[in-house]
C-alpha positions in Angstrom: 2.9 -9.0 8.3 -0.7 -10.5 8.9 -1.7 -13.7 7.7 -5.7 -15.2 7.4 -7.4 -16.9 10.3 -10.1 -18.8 10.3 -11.1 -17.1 6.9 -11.2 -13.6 7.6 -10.0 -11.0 4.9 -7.0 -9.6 6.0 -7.3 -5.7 5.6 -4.6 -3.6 4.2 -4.7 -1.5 7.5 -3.5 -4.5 9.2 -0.8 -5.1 6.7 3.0 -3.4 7.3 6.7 -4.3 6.3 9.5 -3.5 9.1 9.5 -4.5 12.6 6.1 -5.0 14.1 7.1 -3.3 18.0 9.2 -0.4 15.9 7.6 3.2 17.9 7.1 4.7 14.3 4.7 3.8 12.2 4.5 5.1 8.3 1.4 4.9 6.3 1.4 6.2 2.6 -1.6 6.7 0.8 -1.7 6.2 -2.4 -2.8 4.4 -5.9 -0.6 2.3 -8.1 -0.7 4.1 -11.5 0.6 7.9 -10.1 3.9 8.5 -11.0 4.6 10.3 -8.1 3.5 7.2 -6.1 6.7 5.8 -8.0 9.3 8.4 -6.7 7.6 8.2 -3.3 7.9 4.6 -3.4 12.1 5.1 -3.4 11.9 7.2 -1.0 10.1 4.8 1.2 12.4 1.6 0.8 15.3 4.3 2.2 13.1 5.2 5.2 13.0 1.4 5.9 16.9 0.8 5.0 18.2 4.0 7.2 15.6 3.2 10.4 15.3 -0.8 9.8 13.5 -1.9 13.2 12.8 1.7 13.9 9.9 2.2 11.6 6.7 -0.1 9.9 5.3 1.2 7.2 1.8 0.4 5.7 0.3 1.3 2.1 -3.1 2.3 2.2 -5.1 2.4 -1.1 -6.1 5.9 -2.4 -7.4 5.3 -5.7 -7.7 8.3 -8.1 -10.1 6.9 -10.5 -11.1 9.8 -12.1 -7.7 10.0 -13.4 -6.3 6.3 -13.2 -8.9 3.8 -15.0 -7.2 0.6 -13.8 -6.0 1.8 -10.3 -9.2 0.2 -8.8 -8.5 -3.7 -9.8 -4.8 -3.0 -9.4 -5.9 -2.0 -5.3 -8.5 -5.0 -5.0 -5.4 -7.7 -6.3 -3.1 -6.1 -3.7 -5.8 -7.1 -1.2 -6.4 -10.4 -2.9 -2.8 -11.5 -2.9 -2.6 -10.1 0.8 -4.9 -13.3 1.6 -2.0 -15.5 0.7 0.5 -13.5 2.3 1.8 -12.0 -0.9 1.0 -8.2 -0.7 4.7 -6.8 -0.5 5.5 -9.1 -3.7 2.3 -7.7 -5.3 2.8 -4.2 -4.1 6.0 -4.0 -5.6 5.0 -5.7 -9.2 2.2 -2.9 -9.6 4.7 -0.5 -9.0 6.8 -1.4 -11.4 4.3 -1.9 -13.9 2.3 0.7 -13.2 1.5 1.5 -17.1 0.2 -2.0 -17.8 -2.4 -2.9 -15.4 -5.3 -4.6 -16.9 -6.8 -7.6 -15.6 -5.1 -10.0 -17.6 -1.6 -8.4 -16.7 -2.8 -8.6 -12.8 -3.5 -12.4 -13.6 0.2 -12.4 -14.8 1.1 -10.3 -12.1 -0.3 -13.0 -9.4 1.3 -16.1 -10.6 4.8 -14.5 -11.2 4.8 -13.2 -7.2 3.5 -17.0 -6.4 -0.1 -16.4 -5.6 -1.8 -20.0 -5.6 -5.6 -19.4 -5.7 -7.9 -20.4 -8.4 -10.4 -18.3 -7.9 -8.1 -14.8 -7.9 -9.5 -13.7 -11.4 -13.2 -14.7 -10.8 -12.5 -12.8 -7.2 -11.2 -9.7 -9.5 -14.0 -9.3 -11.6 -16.7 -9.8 -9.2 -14.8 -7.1 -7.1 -14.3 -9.1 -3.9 -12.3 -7.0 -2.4 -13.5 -3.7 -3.6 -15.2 -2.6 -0.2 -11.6 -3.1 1.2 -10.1 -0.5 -1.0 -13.1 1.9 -0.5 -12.6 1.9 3.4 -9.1 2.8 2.8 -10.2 5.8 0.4 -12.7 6.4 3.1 -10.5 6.6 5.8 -7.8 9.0 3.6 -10.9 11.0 2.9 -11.7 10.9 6.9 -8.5 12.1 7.6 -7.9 14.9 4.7 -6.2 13.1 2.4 -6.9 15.1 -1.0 -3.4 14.6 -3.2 -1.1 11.2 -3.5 1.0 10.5 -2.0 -0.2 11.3 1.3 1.8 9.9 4.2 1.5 9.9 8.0 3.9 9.3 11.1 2.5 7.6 14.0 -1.0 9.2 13.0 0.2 12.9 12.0 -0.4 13.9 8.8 3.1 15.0 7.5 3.0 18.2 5.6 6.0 19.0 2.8 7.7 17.1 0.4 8.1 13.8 0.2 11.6 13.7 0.5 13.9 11.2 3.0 15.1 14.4 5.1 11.4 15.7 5.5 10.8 12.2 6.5 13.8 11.6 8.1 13.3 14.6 10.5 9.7 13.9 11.5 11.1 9.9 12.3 13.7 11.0 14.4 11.1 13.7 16.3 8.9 10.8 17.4 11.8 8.6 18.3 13.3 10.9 20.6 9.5 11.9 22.1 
């Protein structure tokens, strides 16, 4: 995990769970209100319990706006609580409350998963961290991302279903490369 220096914004494409030097790397893309973001979610956290230090993985934000009217602030306090080190905790807690993501709720949110800052609501509404999020939609749109969840291994877009043996075979391809 990445942590500030010197007051730079720590970017979500600089932000992954599982051993930094694993030879795999798995990015979703995605946006915290989908459902199917849920189910993909499960099948991520047994990705990382079957190939623990094989495999990082990375989030990247994909918000669906047209159809999800809070997934915006939900991404930008994922980045905010990613400048205190916090971003798993915060990733997790939008997750799991996916239906109820106003600000108020992602004030909650913050405090509960130990976020310290002050200013984290005043940084929400003024949208801080929005051009964060956008170059992560830019860069799914770069790399044609159209649905969520959208994952890649080590850079290759994986086509199928999101399922731990679709997953599970492409992983074990690149570690045997």
């Amino acid at each position: 995990m990445s942590y500030r220096k010197d007051g730079e914004i720590i970017e979500p494409r600089n932000v992954f769970v599982g051993e930094p030097s694993a030879r795999v790397t798995l990015t979703e893309f995605g946006d915290y209100e989908s459902l199917s973001a849920i189910d993909a979610h499960e099948v991520v956290k047994q990705i990382l319990t079957d190939y623990k230090g094989k495999v990082k993985f990375s989030f990247r934000h994909f918000p669906l706006r047209a159809k999800h009217q809070k997934v915006q602030k939900a991404a930008e306090a994922a980045v905010a609580a990613t400048q205190e080190g916090k971003f798993w905790e915060m990733h997790e807690k939008l997750l799991a409350n996916r239906r109820n993501l106003g600000t108020i709720s992602l004030k909650t949110y913050a405090k509960e998963v130990g976020i310290t800052s002050k200013a984290f609501l005043d940084q929400l509404i003024n949208g801080k961290y929005a051009w964060s999020v956008q170059d992560d939609l830019d860069e799914g749109l770069r790399l044609g991302v159209r649905e969520i969840p959208a994952f890649f291994i080590n850079g290759e877009k994986l086509e199928g279903p999101v399922t731990i043996e679709n997953i599970g075979q492409k992983i074990e391809a690149e570690l045997k490369r």
